[in-house]
C-alpha positions as CSV (number, residue, x, y, z in Angstrom):
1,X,-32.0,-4.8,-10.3
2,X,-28.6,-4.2,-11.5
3,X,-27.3,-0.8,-12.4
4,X,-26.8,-0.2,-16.4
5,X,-22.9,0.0,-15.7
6,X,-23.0,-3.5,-14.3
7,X,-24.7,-5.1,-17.6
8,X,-22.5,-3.2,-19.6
9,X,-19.3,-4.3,-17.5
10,X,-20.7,-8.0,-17.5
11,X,-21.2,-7.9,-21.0
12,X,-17.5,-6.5,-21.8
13,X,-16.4,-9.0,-19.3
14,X,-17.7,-12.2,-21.2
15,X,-16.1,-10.6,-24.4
16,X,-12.6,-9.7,-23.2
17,X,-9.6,-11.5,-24.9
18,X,-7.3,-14.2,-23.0
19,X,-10.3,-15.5,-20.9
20,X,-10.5,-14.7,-16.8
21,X,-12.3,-11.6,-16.4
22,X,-15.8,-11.9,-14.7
23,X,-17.7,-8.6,-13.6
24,X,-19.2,-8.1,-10.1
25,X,-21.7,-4.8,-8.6
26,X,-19.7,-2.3,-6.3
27,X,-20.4,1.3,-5.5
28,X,-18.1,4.5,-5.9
29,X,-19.1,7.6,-4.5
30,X,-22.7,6.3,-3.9
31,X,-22.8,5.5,-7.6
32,X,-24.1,2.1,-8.2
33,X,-21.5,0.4,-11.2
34,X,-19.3,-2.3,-10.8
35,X,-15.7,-4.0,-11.1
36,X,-14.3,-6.1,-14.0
37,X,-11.5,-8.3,-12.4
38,X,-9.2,-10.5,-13.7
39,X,-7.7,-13.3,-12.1
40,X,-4.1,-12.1,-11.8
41,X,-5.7,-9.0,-9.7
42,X,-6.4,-6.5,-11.9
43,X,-9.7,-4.6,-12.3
44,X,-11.5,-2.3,-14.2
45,X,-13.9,0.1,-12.8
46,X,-17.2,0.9,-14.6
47,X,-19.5,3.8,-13.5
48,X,-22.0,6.6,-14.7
49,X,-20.3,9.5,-15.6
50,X,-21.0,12.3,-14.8
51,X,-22.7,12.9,-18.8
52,X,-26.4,11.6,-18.6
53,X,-26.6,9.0,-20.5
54,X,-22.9,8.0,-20.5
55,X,-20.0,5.6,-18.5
56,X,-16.9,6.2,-17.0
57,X,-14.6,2.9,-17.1
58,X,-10.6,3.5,-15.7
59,X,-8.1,1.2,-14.5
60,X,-7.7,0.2,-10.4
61,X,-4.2,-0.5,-8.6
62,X,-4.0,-1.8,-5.5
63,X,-2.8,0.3,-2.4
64,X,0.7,0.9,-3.8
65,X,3.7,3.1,-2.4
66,X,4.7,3.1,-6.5
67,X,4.9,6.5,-8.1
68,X,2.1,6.4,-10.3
69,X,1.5,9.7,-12.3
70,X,-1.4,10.7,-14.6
71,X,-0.5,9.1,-17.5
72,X,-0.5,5.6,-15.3
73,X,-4.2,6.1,-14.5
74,X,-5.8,6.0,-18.3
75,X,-9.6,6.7,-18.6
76,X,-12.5,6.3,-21.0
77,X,-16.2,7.6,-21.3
78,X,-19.1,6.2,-23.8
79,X,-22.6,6.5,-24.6
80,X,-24.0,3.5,-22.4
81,X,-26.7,2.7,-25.0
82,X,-23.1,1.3,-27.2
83,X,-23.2,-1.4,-25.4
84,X,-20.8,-4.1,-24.2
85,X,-18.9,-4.7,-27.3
86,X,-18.4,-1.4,-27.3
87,X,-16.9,-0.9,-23.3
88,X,-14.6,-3.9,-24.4
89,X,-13.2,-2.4,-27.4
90,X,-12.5,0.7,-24.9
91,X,-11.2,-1.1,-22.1
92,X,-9.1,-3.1,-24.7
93,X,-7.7,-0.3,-26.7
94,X,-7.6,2.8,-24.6
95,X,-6.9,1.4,-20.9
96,X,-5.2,-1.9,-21.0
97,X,-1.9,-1.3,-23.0
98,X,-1.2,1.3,-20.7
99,X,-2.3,-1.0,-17.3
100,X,-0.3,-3.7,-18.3
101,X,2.2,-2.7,-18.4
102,X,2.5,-0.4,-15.2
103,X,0.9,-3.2,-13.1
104,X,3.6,-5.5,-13.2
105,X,5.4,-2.5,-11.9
106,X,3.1,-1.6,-8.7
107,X,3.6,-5.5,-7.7
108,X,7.1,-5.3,-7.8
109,X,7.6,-1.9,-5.8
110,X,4.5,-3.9,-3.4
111,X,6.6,-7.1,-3.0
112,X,9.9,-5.2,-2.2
113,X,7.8,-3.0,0.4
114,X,6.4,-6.1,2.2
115,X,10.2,-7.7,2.6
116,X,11.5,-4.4,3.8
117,X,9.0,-3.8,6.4
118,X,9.4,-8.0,7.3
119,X,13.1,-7.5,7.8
120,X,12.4,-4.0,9.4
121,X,9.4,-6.3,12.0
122,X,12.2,-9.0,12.4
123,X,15.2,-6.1,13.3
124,X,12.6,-4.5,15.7
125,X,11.5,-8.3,17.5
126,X,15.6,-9.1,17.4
127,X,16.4,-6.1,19.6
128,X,13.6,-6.8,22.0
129,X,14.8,-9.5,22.8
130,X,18.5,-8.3,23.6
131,X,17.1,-5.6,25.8
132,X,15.1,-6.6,29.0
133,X,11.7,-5.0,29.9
134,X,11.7,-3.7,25.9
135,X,8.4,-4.3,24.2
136,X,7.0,-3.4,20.4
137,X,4.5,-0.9,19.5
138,X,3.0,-1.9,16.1
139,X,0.9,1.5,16.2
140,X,2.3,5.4,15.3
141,X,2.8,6.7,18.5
142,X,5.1,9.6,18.5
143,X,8.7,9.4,19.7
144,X,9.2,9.7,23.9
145,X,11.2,10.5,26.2
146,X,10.1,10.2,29.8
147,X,11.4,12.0,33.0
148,X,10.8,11.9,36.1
149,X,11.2,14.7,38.4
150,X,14.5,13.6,39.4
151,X,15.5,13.9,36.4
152,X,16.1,10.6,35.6
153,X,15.1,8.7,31.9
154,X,12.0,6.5,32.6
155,X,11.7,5.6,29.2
156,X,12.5,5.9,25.9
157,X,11.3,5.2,22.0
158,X,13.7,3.9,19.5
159,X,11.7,4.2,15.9
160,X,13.2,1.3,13.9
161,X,10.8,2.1,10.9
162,X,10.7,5.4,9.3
163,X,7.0,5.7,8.8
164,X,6.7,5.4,12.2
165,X,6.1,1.6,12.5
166,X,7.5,-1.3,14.8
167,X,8.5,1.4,17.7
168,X,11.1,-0.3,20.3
169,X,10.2,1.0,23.6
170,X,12.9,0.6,26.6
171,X,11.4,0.8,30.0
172,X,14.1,1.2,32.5
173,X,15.6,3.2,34.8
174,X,19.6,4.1,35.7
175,X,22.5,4.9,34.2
176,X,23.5,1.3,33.5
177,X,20.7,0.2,31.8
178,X,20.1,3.5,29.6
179,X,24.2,2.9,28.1
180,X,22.9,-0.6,27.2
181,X,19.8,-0.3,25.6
182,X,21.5,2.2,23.3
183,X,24.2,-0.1,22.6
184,X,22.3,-2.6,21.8
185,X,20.0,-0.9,19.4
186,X,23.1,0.8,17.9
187,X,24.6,-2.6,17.4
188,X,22.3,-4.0,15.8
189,X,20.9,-1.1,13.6
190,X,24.5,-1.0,11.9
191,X,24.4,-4.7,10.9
192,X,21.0,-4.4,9.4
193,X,21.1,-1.1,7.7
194,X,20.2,-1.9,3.8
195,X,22.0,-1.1,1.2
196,X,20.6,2.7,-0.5
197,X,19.6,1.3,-3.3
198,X,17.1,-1.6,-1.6
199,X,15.1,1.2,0.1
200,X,11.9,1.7,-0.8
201,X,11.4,5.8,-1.8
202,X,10.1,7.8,0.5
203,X,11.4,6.5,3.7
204,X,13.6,8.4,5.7
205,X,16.5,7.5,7.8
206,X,15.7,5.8,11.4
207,X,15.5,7.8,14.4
208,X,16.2,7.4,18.0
């Protein structure tokens, strides 16, 4: 049978203004309640709270590396027995003049955050291919440096994200080949380096 807070969010759903909402079940915390979703990605999460007798509906970003404070993350609690009319005019009212306009926001900062780390994949699968026996780690291994007993460098990591992604490794071995690996990823580091401004916040400068 489905929980209260799913009639009441299918219920605000059908009466929402501008059309495209629709309401679905999903759990929170082991709390049966459900998710009112628009088309364009947003949603609104509706669940008991914890007043008997009462709902809990707030706004839902996606995963986002966008600064989002308090005041970005409005809630709302009613009496269930209100109704849907009721969660609508909430939802309407209290959540959605704030979520609208901060949503358009957390796409953005998204969108510029998938073309850095593309250009930072592409920089990372460009200097493989300059250096022979190099190979990408798409994992968060931490930096190495490998030595032998000799003493000699048997490999090293060259971290071409700074949250630890697309990690160059060079396997070699001699004095020739170590002065051209680091060339190479020198070389090409400088040409790609953005611009300070087209970073996303938070990321720290690249490491060898």
């Amino acid at each position: 049978m489905p929980s209260s807070a799913y009639q009441l969010a299918a219920q605000a759903a059908a009466l929402m203004q501008g059309g495209g909402w629709t309401a679905r079940p999903s759990t929170e915390f082991g709390k049966p309640g459900a998710l009112v979703e628009h088309a364009d990605g947003r949603r609104i999460k509706v669940f008991p709270a914890r007043r008997e007798g009462y709902v809990r509906a707030a706004v839902a970003y996606p995963d986002t590396s966008y600064d989002l404070t308090e005041a970005d993350r409005p809630t709302t609690e009613m009496r269930a027995d209100r109704g849907g009319p009721a969660l609508e005019h909430a939802v309407r009212t209290k959540l959605l003049p704030v979520y609208n306009e901060t949503y358009p926001l957390v796409l953005a900062a998204n969108e510029k955050a998938r073309r850095h780390a593309e250009s930072r994949a592409a920089l990372a699968d460009h200097l493989m291919a300059m250096v022979p026996g190099a190979e990408v780690i798409r994992t968060e291994p931490s930096p190495i440096v490998e030595y032998s007993r000799r003493g000699t460098i048997e490999r090293v990591t060259a971290q071409v994200l700074g949250d630890g992604l697309n990690i160059v490794t060079f396997r070699y071995v001699g004095d020739e080949a170590t002065a051209a690996a680091l060339k190479a990823y020198g070389d090409v580091r400088r040409r790609a380096q953005p611009a300070p401004d087209d970073r996303p916040a938070g990321t720290r400068e690249d490491e060898l």
